[in-house]
N, C-alpha and C positions, 0 to 999 in steps of 0.2 A: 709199151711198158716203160716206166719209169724207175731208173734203179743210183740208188747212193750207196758210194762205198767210199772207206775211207783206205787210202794207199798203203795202207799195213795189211790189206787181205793175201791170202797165200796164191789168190791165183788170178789167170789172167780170163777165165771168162766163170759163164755162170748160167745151168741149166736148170730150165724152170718148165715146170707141167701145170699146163693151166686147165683145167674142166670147165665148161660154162653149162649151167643148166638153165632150160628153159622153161617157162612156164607153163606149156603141154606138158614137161616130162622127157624131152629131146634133151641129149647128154654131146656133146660137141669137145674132143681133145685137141690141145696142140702141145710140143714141145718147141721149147725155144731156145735155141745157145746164145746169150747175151753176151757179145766178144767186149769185155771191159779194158783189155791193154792190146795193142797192136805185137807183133813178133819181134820189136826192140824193148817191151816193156813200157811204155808208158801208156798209160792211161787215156782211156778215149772222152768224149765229152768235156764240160767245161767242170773247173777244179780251182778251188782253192785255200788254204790253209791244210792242207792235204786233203781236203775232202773231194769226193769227184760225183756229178749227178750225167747220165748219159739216158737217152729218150733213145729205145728201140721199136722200130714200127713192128706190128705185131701180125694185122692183115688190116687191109685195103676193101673199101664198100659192101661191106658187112650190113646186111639187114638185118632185124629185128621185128619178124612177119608179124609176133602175135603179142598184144599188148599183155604186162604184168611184172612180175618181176624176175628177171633173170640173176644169178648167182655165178659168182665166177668164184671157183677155188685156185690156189695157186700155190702149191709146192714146188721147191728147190729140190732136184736131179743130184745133188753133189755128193760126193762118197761121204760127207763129215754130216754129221748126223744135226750139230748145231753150225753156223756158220758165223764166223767173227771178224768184220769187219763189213759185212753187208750194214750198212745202219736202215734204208728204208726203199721200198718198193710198191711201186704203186701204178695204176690202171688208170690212163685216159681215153675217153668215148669222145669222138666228134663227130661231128653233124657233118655229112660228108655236101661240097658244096658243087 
């Protein structure tokens, strides 16, 4: 998972419910606690101009048996219904080598 926040957010991580659906119709969950500040407060990842982007590995050699398209949804865990200072969040896939 790839996540940007800008250092005016109220808190120091960030719980995400990810579903992945697959093209059988196989339904696959995870949660994830994205720890964005360490327990002195600052900010993990690289940052600047206050902004901050940090890459959390999400899982490791991951296959994908059956060709087609699979769907990932991704809702935020957080008690606040909208979330203000997350700016963007995003899903990278690699070719495991």
């Amino acid at each position: 998972m790839q996540v940007r926040n800008v250092g005016r957010y109220a808190y120091s991580n960030l719980w995400l419910f990810i579903r992945t659906n697959s093209p059988t119709g196989g339904v696959l969950r995870d949660t994830l606690e994205c720890r964005l500040a360490d327990a002195q407060g600052r900010w993990q990842g690289k940052g600047s101009g206050g902004r901050f982007g940090l890459e959390i590995p999400l899982r490791y050699h991951v296959r994908f048996p059956s060709p087609g398209i699979y769907i990932f949804e991704i809702n935020q865990g957080m008690r606040d219904k909208q979330l203000k200072y997350i700016t963007d969040l995003g899903l990278r896939i690699e070719k495991a080598r």
